[in-house]
TIRO-428580 format. One record per residue (C-alpha): z negated, x, y. Coordinates in steps of 0.2 Angstrom, whole numbers, plus 5000, padded with zeros to 4 digits. Layout:
BEGIN
ZXY...
//
This chain:
BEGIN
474952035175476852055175476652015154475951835159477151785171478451835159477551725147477351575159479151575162479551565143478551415142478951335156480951355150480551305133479751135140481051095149482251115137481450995123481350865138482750725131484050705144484950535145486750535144487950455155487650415177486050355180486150215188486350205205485850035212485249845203486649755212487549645201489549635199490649515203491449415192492949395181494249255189495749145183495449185166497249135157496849115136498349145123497949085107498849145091498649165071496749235069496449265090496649255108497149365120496249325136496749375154496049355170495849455186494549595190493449615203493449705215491949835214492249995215490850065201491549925187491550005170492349865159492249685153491449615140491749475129490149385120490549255106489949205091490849185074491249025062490149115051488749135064488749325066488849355084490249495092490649575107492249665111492449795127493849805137494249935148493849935167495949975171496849835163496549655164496549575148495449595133496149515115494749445101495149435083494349415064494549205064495049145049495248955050495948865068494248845079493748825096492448955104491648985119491649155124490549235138491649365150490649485159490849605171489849765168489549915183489450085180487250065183487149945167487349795180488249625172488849475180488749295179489549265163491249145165491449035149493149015141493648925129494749005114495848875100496249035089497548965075497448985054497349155049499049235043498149245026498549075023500149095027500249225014499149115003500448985002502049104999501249164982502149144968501549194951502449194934502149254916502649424911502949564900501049614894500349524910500849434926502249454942501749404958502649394977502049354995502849375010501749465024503049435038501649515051501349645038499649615041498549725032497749625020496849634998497749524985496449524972496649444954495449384944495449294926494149204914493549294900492849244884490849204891492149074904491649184919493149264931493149454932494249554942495849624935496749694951496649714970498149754980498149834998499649805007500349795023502149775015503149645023503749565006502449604992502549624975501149664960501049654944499649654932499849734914499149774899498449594896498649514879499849404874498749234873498349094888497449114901496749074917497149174932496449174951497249244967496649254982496949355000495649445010495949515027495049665034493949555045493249505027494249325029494449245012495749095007495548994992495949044975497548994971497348964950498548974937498448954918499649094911500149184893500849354895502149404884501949534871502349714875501949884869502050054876503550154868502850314858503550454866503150554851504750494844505950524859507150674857508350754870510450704864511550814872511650854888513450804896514450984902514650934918513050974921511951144919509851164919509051234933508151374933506751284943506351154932505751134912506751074897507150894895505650864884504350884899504950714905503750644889502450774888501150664898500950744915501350624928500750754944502050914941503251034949504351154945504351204928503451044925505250924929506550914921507850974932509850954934511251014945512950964946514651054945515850894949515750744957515150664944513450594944512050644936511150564920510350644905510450534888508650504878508450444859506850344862506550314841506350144839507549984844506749904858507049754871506549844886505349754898505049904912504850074914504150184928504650364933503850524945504650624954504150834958502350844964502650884984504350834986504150644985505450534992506250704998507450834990508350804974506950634969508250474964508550354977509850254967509950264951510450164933509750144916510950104902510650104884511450074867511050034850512250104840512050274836513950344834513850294854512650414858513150554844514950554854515750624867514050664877515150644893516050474888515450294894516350194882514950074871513650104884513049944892512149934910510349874909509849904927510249964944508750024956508250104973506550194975505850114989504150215000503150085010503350195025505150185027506750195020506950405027506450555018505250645026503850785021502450795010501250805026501850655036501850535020500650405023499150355010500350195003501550315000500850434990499850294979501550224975502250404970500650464961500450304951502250304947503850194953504050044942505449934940505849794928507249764916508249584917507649454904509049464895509449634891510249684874509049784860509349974865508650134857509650254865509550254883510450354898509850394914510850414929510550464946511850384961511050464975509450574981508450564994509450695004511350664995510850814986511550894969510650894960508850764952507150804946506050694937504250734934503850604920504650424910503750304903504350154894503849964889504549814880504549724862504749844848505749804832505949924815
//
């Protein structure tokens, strides 16, 4: 007997627990809320924030907003039952909507919706859209936009090929207030270009267009570089690799994998390259030490100069005399201008350090082949500077 009771109770616990239970409070009565009052609408640049007073029931849960976009797709946006305003955005083009408030109970009870009526203005991708400048550059385009609200937003490029249909070169997502992109490895020969802005609400301007010829430019062989000698003031560390790592191909490296220099004076530090083969220099990008990005010895300021004339860079490896100053940079992260670790570098960051920083060399920079590296200041006012990888770019003469 005692064998079926047992039995009994098994089933009767395993019933029970396969019953679905409902989450949340059951509700507790059918009586609806009051409503919403003195509702004050503040329109800006792709929304409205909308406040108003609550009432005064004691079992309110939130208030929510019902409207239906440009488009035709219709929203709703929840606002919590402790403050008293509740902001709508994703407009794209200045429009007056109706939106429905409602007051919602903690049984699922809704009020009598109060209509108000929002006047959102334009976007601040059009804003954006109408900063754009575009020009011709070395083996592709430049462009710039000013993102004053650092909206997060896609700057995509597209371009007609040969069958006259526009494919997609390059998106950009940014939330930089003043942007730059380039395009690259285009040929040198006119061309139709489009650029647009997307927001992250799927907002499209129009396609600013732009009928462009990039000018010629190659990719300097690095199987022709060698090292020149290092200036004495100057010693190798025993953490990094020899000179010659720098043009080995690997972008994404650390310790042995950089090449690595410390100082003994107050002098600071640069390293001199023979890159093989005359060249007007357009751009070049470097890498710093994998996991040490924007941190440690990695250049802040630095300077590239260069030389053609070899009994320059055969002399007096510490001397300056017959060098000429192509260009002054600042490695720049998107999150900020501090260093900071590995682990708190945000996702723009990292793209920007694994994809290698860029920089551009003036228009009218002389013919170089020789060219010196030199590092003003780190990250951390260090003494010493690692570099991962080079890479260079420009018109190539014999």
């Amino acid at each position: 007997m005692k064998k079926y009771i047992i039995n009994i109770a098994f089933l009767m616990f395993f019933v029970y627990s396969c019953t679905e239970e409902p989450i949340g409070q059951y509700p507790v009565d059918d009586t609806s809320p009051q409503m919403i009052s003195n509702p004050v609408v503040s329109n800006f640049k792709g929304g409205a924030t909308i406040k108003y007073d609550l009432p005064g029931d004691k079992d309110l849960l939130c208030i929510k907003a019902v409207y239906t976009l440009p488009s035709g797709e219709k929203k709703e946006k929840l606002a919590s039952a402790f403050i008293n305003e509740l902001t709508i955005e994703g407009f794209a083009r200045a429009t007056k909507t109706s939106v429905s408030l409602i007051a919602v109970d903690k049984s699922k009870n809704e009020s009598v919706p109060v209509v108000v009526e929002i006047d959102p203005l334009d976007s601040p991708i059009f804003d954006i859209y109408h900063s754009i400048s575009v020009i011709a550059s070395f083996g592709g385009i430049k462009l710039t936009w000013e993102n004053p609200e650092r909206k997060d937003i896609v700057v995509g490029i597209v371009a007609r090929d040969e069958e006259n249909t526009f494919v997609s070169l390059e998106n950009f997502y940014t939330s930089v207030g003043s942007g730059l992109g380039t395009v690259r490895g285009l040929e040198a020969e006119e061309t139709e270009f489009g650029i647009f802005i997307r927001d992250i609400y799927n907002n499209y301007t129009d396609t600013l267009f732009s009928i462009l010829t990039p000018w010629e430019e190659s990719e300097l062989d690095k199987n022709l570089w060698r090292a020149m000698t290092t200036c004495s003031a100057f010693t190798a560390s025993q953490w990094g690799g020899a000179i010659n790592v720098m043009w080995d191909g690997q972008t994404i490296a650390g310790g042995d994998g950089t090449y690595y220099l410390n100082r003994t004076s107050s002098e600071p530090i640069f390293f001199t390259i023979d890159l093989g083969i005359s060249t007007k220099l357009s751009r070049f990008k470097f890498w710093g030490r994998n996991e040490w990005y924007f941190n440690l010895h990695h250049p802040k300021e630095f300077e590239v100069w260069g030389t053609n004339d070899p009994s320059v860079a055969n002399g007096d490896a510490c001397s300056w005399d017959g060098w000429e100053l192509l260009l002054s940079g600042t490695s720049e992260k998107p999150s900020g201008p501090d260093a900071t670790s590995f682990a708190n570098l945000t996702s723009e960051d990292l793209a920007l350090a694994m994809s290698g920083e860029e920089f551009e060399f003036p228009l009218e920079v002389p013919e170089v082949r020789y060219i010196r590296f030199r590092t003003i200041r780190t990250w951390t006012d260090s003494n010493s500077s690692f570099i991962a990888e080079l890479t260079f770019w420009g018109q190539l003469f014999e």
